[in-house]
RODOGU-240405 format. One record per residue: x, y, z of N, C-alpha, C, CB in turn; residue in three letters. Coordinates in pm, whole numbers, plus 50000, padded with zeros to 5 digits. Glycine has a CB too. Layout:
N
XYZXYZXYZXYZALA/...
// end
This chain:
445
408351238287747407231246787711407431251087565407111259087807UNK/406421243687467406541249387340406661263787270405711245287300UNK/406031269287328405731283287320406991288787402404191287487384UNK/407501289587516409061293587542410111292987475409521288387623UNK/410051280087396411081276387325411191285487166410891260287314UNK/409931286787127409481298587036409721312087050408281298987028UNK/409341315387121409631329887166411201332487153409131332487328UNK/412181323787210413191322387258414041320987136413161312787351UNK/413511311187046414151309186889414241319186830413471301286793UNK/412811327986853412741343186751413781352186781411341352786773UNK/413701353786932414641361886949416101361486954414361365387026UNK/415981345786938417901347586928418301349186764418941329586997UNK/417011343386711417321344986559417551357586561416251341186452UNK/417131366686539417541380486513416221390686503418411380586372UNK/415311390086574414071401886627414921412986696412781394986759UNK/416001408586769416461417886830418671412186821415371418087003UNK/418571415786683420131417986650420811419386682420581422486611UNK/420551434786704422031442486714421381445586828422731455386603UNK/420851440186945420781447087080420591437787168419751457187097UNK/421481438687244421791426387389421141426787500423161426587457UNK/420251433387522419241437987596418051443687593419551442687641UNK/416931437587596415571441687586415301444687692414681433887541UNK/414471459687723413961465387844412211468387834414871479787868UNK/412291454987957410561455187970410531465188105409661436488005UNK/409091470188050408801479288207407281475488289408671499088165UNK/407301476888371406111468788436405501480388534406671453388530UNK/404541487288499403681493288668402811484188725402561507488657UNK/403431485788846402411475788934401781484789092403561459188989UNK/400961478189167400751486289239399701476589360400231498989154UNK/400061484989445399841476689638398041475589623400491492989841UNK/397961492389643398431497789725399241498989866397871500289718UNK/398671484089920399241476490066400621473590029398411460690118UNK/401971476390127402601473190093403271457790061402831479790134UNK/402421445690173402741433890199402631429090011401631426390331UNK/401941438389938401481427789780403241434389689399101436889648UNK/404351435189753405281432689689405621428989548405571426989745UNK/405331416289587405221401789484404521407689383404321386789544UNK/403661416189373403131414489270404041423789156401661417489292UNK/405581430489127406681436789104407961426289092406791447089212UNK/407611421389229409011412289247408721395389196409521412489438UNK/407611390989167407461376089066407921383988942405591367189043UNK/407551391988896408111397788750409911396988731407601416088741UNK/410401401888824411661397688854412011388588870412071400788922UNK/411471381188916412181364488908411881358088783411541353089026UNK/410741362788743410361355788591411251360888485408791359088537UNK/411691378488523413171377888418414221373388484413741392188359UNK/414741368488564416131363888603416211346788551416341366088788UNK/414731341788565414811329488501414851330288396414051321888519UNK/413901340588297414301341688164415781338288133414031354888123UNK/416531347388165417791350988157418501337088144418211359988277UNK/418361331788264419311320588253418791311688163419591313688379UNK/417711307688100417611301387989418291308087860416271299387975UNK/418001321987896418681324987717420001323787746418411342187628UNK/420941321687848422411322087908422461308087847422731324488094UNK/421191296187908421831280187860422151277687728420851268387883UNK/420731289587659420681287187484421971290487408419511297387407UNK/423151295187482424201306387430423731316987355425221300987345UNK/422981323887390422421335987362422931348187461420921333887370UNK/423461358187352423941368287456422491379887479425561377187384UNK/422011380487433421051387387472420141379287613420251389887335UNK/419761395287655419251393587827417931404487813420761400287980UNK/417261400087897415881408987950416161415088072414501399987978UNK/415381430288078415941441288203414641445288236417031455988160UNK/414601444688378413061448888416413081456788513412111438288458UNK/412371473288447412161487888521410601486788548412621503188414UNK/410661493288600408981500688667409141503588770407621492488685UNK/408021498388861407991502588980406361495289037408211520088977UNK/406441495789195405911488789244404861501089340406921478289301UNK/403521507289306403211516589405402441519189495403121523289375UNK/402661522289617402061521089732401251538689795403381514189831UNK/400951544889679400191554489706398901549589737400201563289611UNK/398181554089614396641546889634396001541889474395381560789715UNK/394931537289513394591533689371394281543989275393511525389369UNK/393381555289336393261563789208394701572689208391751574389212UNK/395211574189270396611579489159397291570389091397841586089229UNK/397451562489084397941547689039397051545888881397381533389181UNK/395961545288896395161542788762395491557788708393261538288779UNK/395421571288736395471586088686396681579088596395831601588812UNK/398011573888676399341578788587399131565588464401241577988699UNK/398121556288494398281546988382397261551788276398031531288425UNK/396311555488283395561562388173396211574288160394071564588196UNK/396941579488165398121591788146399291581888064398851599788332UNK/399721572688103400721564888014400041561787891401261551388079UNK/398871556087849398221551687774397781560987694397481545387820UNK/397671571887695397401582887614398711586387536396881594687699UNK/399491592287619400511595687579401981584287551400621605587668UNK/401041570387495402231557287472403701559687521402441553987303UNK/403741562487679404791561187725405631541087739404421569887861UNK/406691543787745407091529887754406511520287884408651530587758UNK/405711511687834405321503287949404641491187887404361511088054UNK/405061478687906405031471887869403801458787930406201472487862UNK/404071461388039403291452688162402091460088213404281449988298UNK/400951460188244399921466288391399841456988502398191469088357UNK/399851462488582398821452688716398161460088753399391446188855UNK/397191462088773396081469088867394791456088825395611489988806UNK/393521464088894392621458588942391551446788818391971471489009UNK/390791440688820390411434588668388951447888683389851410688655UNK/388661456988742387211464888735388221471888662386151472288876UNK/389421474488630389351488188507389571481588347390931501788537UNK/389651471288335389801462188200388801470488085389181443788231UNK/387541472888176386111471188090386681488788008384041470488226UNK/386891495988103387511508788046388151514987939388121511088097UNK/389521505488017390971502987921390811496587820392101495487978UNK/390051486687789389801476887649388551489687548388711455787715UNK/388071490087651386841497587562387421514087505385211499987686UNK/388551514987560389111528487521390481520587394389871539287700UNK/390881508687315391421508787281393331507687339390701515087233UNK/393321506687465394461506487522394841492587527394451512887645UNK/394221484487540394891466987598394841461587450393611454387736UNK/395721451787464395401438387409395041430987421395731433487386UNK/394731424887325393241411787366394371393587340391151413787159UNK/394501391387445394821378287476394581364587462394771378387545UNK/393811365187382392431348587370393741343387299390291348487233UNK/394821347387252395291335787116396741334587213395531343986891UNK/397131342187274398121338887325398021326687500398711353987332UNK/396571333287556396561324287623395821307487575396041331187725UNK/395421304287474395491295187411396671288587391395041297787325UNK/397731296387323399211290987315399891282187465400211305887283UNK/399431286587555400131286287674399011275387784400381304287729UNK/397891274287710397131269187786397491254387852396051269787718UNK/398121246087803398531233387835399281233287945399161227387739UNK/400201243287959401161241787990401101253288131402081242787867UNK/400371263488132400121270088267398891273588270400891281588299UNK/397641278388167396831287788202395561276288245396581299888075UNK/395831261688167394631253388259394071253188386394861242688268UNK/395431254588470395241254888642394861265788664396411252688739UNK/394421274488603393911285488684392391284988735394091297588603UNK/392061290288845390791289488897389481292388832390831296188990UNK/388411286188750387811289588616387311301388640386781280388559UNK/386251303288741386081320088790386501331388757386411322688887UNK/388031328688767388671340788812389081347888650390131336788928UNK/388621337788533388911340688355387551354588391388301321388188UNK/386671349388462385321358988382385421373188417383631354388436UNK/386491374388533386981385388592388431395688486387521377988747UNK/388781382088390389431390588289389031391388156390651387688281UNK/388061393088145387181394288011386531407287988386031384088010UNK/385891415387875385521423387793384721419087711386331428087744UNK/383641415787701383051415387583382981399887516383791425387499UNK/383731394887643383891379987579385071379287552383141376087456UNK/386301386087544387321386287501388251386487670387381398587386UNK/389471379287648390611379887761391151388587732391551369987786UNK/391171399787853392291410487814393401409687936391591427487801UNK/393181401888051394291401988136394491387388175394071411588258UNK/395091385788246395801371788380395761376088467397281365388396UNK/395091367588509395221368488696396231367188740394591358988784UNK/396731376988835397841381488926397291372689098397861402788927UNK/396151376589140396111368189275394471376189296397701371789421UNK/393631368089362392721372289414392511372289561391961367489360UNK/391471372689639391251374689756389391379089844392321384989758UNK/388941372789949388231374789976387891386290094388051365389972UNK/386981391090137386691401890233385571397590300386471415390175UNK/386401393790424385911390090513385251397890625386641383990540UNK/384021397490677383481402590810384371398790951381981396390823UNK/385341409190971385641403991087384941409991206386961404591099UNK/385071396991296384291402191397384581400291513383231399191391UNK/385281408491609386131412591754385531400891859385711431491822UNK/386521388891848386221375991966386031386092142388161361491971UNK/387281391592110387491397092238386211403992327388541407092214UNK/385921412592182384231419492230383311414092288383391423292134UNK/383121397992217382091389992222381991384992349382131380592132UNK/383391379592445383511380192519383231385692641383921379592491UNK/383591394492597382941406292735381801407992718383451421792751UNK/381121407792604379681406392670379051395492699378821411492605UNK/379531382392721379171372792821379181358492732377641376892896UNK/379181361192596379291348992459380541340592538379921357092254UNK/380071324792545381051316492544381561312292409380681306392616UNK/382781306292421383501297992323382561289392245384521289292391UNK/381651279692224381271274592160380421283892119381051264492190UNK/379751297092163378871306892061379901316091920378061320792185UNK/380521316992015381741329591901381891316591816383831338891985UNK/382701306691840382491292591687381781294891615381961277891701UNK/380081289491710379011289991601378951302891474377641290691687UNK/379501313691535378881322591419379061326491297378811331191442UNK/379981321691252380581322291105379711313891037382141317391084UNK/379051299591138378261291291000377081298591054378121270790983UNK/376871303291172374991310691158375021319391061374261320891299UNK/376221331691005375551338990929375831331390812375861353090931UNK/376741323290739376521315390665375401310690596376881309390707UNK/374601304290724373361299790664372461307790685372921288190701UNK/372861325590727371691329990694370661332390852371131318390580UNK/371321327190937370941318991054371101339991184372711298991089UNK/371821347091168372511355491209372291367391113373771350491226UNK/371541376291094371591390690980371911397291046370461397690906UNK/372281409090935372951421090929372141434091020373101424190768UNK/370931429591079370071435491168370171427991290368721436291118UNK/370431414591328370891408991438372511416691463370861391891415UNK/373221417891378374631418591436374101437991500376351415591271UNK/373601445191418373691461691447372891459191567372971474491325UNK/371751451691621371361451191781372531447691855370201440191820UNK/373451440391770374941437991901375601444291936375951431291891UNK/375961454091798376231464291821376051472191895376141467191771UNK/374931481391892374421484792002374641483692117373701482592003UNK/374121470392166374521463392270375951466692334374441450492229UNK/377451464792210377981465892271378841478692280378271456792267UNK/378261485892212379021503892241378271507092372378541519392092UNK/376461504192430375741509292499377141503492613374011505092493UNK/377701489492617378291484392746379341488092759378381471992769UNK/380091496692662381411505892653382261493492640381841517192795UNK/382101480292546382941469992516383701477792396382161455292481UNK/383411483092281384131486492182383581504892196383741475892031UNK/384181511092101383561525992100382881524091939384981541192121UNK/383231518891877382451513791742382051500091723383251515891626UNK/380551501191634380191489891631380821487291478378641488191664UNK/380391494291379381191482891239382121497291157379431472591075UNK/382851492891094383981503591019383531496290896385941503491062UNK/383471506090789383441499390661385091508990576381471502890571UNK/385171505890449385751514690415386021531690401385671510490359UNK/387401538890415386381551890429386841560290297386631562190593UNK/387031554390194387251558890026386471548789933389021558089974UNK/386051555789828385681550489714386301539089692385821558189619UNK/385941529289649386071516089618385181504889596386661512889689UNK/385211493789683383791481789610383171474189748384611465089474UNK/383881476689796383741468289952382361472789998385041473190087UNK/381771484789932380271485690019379191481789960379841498890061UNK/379541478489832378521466289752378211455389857379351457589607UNK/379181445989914378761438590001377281440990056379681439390090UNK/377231450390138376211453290161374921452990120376391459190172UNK/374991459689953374471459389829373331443789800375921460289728UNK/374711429089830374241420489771373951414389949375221412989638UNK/374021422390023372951418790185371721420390159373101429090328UNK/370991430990082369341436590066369401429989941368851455490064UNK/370101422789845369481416489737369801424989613367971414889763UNK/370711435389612370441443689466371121436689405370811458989439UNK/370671439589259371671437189137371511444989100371731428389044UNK/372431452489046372451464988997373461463388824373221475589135UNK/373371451888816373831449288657373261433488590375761449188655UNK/372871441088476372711431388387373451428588260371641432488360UNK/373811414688308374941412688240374601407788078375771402188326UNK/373291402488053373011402287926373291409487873372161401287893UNK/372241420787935371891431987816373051444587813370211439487851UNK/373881445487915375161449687947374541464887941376531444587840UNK/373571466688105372741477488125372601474888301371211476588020UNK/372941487188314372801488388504371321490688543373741503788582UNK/371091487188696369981484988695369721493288811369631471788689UNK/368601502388822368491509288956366851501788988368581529988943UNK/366941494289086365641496689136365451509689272365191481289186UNK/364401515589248364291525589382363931519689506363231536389366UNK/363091509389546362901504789705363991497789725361611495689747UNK/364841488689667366071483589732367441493789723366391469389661UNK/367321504689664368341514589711367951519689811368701524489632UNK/366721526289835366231529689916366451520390077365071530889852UNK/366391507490056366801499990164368291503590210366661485490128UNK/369481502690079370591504290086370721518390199371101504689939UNK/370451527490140371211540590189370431539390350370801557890076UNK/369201534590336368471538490448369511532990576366861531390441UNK/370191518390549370971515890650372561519490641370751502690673UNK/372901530390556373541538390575373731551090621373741537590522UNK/372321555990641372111564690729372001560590838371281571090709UNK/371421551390875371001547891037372081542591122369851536491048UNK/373381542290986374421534391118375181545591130375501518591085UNK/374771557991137376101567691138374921579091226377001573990937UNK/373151576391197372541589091251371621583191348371781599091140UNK/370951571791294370451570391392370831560091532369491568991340UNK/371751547491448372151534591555373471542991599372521515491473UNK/374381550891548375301553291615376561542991620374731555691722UNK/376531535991507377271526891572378831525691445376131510991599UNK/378841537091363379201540991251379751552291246378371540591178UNK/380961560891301381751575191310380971582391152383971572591301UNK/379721589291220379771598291084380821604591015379091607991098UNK/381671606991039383051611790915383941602990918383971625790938UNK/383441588790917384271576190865385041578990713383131562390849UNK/383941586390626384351584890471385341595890516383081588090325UNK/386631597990408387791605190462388711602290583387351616190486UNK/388481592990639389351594290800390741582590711388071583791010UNK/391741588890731392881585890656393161566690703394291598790712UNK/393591558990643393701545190651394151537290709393951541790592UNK/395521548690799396051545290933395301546591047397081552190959UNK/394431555991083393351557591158392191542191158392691572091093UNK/392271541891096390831527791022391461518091146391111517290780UNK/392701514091026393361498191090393461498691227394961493591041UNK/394421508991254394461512091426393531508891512394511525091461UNK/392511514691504391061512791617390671499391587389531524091589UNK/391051491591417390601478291421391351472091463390251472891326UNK/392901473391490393561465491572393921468891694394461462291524UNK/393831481491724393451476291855391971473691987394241483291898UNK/391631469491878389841464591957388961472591966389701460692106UNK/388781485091903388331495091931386531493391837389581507091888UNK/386691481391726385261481291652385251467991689385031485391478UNK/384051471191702383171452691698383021445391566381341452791745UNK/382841450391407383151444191294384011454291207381881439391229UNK/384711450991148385491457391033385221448290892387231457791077UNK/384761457890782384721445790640385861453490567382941444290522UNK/386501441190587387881442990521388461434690403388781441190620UNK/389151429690376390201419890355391041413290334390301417590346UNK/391091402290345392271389490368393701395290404392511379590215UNK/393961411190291395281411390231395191421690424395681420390013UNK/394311417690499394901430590608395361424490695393931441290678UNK/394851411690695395941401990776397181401090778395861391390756UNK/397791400990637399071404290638400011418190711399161403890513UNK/399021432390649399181442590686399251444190814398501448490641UNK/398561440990917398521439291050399451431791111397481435091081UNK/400231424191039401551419291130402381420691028401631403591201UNK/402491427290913403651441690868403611453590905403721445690738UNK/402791460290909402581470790921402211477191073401771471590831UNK/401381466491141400771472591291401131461991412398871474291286UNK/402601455491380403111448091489402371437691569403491456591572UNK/401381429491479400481418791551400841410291489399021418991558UNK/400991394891584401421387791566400031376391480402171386291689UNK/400821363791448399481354491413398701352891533399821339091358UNK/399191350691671398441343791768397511352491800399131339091879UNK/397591366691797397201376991847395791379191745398421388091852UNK/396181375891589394841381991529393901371691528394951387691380UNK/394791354991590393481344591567392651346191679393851328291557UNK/393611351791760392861351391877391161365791943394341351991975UNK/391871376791839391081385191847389681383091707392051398091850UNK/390201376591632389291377991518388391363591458390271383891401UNK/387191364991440386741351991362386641361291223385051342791426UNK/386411351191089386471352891004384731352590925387551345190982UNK/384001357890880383011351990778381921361690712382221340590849UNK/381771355690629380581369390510380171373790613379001364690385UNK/379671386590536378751398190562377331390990544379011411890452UNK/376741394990627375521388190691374371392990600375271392490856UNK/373341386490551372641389290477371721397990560372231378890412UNK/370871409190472370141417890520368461411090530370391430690429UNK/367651408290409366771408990400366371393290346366581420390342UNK/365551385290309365011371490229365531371290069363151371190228UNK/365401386890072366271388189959367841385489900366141397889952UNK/368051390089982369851390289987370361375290075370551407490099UNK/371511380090057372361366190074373611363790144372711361789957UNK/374331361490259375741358390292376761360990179375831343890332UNK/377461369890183378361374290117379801376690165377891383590077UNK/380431375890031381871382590018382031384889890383081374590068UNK/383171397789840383661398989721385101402089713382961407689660UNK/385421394389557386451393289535386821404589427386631380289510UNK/387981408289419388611420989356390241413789321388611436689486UNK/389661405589185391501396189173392351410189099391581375989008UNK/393111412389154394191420589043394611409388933395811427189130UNK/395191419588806395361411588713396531422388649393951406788630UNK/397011412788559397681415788488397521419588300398311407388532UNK/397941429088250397251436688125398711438188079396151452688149UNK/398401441187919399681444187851398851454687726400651427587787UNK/399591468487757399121477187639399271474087499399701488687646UNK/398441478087468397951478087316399621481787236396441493087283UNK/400231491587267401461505587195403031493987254401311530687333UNK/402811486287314403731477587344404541474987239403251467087392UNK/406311477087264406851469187157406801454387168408151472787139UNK/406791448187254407261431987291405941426287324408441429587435UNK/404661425187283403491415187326403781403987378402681411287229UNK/404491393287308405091378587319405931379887434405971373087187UNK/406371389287446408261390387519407201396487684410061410387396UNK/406021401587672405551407987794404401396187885404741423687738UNK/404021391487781403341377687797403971367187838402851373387691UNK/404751362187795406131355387832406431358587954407321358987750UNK/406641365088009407201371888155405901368988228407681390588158UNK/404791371488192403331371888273403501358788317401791374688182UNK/403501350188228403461333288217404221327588298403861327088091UNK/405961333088298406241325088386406411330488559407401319488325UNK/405581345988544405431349288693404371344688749405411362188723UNK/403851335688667402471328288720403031313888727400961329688607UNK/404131314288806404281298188820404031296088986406061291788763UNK/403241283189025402581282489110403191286989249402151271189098UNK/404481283089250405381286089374406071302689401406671275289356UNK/405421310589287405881325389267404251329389313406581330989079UNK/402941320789277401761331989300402071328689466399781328389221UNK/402241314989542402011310689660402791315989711401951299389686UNK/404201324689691405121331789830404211347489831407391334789788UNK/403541351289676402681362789718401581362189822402071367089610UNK/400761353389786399591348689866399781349089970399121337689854UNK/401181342490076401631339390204401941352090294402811330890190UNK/402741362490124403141372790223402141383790279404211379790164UNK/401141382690134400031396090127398791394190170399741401489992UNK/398361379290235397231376790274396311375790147396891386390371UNK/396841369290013395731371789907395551354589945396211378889713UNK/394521348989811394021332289798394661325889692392411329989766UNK/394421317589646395101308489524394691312089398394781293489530UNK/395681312589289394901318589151394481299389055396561333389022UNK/395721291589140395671283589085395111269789198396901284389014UNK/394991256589120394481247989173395841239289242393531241489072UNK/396841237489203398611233989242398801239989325399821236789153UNK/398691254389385398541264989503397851254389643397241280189444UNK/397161249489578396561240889765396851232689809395391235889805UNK/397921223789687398601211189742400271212889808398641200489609UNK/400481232989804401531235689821402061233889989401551247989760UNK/402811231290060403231229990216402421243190270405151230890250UNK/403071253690213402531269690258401431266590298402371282090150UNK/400311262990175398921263390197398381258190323398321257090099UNK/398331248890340397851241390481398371250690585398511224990508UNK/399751257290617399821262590715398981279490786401061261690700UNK/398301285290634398161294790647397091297090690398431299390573UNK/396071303990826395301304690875394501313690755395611307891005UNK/394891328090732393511333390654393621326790542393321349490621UNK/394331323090434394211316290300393631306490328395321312990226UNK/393411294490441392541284990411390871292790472393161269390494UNK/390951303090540390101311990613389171316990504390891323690691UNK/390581324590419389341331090276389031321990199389851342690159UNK/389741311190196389571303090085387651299290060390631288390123UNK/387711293990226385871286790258385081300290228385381280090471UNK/385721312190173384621319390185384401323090018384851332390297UNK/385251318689955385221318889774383611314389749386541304489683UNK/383271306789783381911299989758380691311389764381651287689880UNK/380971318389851379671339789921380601346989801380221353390195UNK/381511344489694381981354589668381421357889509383441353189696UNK/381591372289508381171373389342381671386889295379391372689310UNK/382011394189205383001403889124382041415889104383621397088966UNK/382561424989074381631438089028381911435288840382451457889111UNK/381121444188817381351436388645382301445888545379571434988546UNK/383001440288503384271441888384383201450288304385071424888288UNK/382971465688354381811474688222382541489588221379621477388286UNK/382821494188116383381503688087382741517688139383531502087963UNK/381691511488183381051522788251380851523788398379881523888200UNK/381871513688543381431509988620382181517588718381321497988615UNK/382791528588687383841539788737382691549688741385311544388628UNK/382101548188637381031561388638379951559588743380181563388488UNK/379361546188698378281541688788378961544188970377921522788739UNK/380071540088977380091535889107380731549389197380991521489116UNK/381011559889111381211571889195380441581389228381971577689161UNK/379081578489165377311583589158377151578289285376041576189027UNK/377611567389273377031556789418377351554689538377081545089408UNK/378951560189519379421566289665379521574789714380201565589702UNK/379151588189572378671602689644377351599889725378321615789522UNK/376491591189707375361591189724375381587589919374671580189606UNK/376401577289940376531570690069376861581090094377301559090109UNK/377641587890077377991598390175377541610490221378821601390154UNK/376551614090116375011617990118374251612290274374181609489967UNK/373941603790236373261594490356373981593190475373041580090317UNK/375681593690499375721591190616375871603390671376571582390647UNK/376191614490551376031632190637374941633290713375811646290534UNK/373751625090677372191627390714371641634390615371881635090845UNK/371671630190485370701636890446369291626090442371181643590310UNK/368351629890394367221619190392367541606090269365641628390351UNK/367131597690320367501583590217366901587590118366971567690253UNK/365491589190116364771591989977364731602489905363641590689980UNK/365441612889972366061622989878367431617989827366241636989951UNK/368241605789877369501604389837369451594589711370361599489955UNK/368231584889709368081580489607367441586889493367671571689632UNK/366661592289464366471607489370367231609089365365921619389389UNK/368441616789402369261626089391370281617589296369741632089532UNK/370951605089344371631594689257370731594489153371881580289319UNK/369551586789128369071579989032369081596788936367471569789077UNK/368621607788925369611614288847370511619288801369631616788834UNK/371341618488932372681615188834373021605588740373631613088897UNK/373191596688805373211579888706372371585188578372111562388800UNK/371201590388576370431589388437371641598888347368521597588443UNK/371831607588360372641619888351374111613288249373071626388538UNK/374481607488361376181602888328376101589588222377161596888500UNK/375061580088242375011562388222374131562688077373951551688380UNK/373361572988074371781578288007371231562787946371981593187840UNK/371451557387824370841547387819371441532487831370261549587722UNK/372501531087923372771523087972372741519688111373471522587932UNK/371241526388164370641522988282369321520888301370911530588358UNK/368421514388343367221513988343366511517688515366971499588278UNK/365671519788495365071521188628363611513188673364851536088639UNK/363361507288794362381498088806362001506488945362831480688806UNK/360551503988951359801509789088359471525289101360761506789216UNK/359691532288977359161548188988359381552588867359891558489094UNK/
// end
């Protein structure tokens, strides 16, 4: 690798002299604990370092601190925009590619286009082309993909069962809603159906914190709520209005939705979803793993309880869905070592370091070498999420999409307290004007 061998020349020449040890630091973060890997490839990428600068007769070595954290995401992003202010030592990020648009636009990252050019021959070609537009700003690369993943509709075989579905129906249904064949108003009559028959005590669990997973939904009734030209959010009022409306009705009026879902702590969630207690959960991939780390289920047990496939489209409008949320990897702006932190990124992105993450954490392939790997073929959800990459699509890399999207989940929760839908959209659409002002437009009022 040309560029290894460079890096490697500089530094034995004398960038770093009189000191036998360079200390990179890396925050990374799970929250799930199964995403390890995404801490511990960094470690292997310095231990291999190492032994190359050991072959070069170079006494100098690379040392790698941080930490790996399994709180949650917003304390996790608090202490890194807290590092970034106050240029504490940190050399590495991992978190999510939705805070890039932020962090770049606040002057914190570095912009990558020339270094991943350098490297392109040699690792960054194989990467999945998609998954670049997910680390961009403005047109500019500010991260690497660390691993992505899809979120899947699961949906309780066992349930289906008991209410009288044979084996070749539970099959069919991953390609009925696929094609569209099965909506998101067919499944809540099943629902129904099957809390009225006391098969499950819930019909669907969505997430119960701020995050992205209820967009899904979003792109069920058809919204877009960004335009990516003009790099301006978009409210229409009758398709929010659709939105919340069936966020009220699955918690006030169908019942089929624990009105104080939002808040019910995350051990509570998984639990009732593993043990049979909801008829759909939109989750993903990475809970597969979690569920036989964390909640003692085996593989046989979740193939057997779970089919896999998008969220069912709502309206003519909307569409079979899933979304992807790739974590990535960032290197601050205040960094002493750019080359030396990049370098490490590069070679923790070697195909057989993303694929023991993928295997352990339930994520998908960043790269195209990832599917010809042994692992791959054996793994039920990675080839599971994989078929579902095709329904999948990103929230957008906008420095303003933290703002937008916590308008938007005060708002759900608005709606599933009961308040009225069309007071909940008013009530958002001024906020949003408020916080976004002219980087939002409004259509239909």
């Amino acid at each position: 690798m040309r560029k290894l061998l460079l890096v490697l020349l500089i530094l034995i020449a004398g960038v770093f002299l009189f000191s036998k040890e360079v200390v990179i630091t890396a925050w990374t973060v799970g929250p799930d604990n199964p995403s390890f890997y995404r801490f511990d490839n960094l470690k292997t990428a310095v231990e291999r370092l190492n032994k190359i600068l050991k072959a070069a007769g170079s006494d100098l070595r690379v040392k790698l601190e941080g930490y790996f954290d399994t709180t949650n995401w917003s304390d996790f992003k608090q202490k890194v925009v807290f590092g970034f202010q106050s240029k504490q030592k940190v050399d590495i990020i991992c978190s999510g590619h939705d805070d890039l648009g932020a962090w770049a636009n606040a002057g914190y990252l570095l912009e990558l286009d020339d270094l991943v050019k350098e490297y392109w021959d040699s690792t960054y070609y194989d990467i999945i082309p998609s998954l670049w537009e997910a680390c961009k700003f403005k047109g500019k690369i500010y991260a690497i993909p660390q691993d992505t993943e899809a979120r899947p509709f699961y949906i309780n075989k066992i349930a289906l069962k008991k209410l009288g579905w044979s084996d070749e129906e539970i099959n069919a249904l991953p390609e009925k809603i696929a094609k569209g064949e099965f909506t998101l108003f067919d499944f809540v009559k099943l629902a129904k159906k099957a809390k009225e028959a006391g098969v499950v005590e819930w019909g669907l669990y969505h997430r119960p914190k701020m995050g992205i997973d209820y967009f899904q939904i979003f792109t069920s009734f058809g919204v877009d709520f960004y335009d990516e030209n003009k790099g301006v959010y978009v409210f229409d009022y009758a398709k929010m209005k659709e939105v919340y409306e069936f966020f009220y009705k699955l918690t006030n009026v169908w019942k089929i939705t624990p009105k104080n879902i939002i808040g019910t702590p995350w051990t509570s969630i998984h639990k009732d979803v593993t043990g049979g207690k909801v008829l759909a959960w939109m989750g993903g991939t990475w809970n597969w793993a979690e569920y036989k780390k964390d909640f003692g289920k085996t593989e046989e047990e979740l193939q057997s309880m779970f089919l896999i496939a998008p969220t069912p489209k709502a309206t003519a409008e909307g569409k079979p869905n899933t979304l992807s949320h790739p974590v990535v990897y960032m290197i601050p702006k205040h960094t002493k070592y750019p080359e030396l932190a990049f370098l490490i990124i590069t070679l923790a992105t070697a195909p057989e370091l993303n694929m023991r993450h993928a295997v352990e954490s339930g994520h998908l392939p960043i790269r195209w070498q990832e599917t010809v790997l042994p692992e791959y073929g054996k793994d039920f959800i990675m080839m599971q999420g994989t078929k579902l990459l095709p329904f999948s699509s990103f929230v957008p890399n906008d420095d303003k999409f933290n703002d937008f999207n916590r308008v938007i989940f005060e708002g759900l929760q608005m709606a599933e307290s009961g308040m009225d839908p069309e007071k909940v959209v008013d009530n958002v659409a001024k906020r949003l004007k408020t916080v976004l002002k002219d980087r939002i437009v409004f259509v239909g009022k």
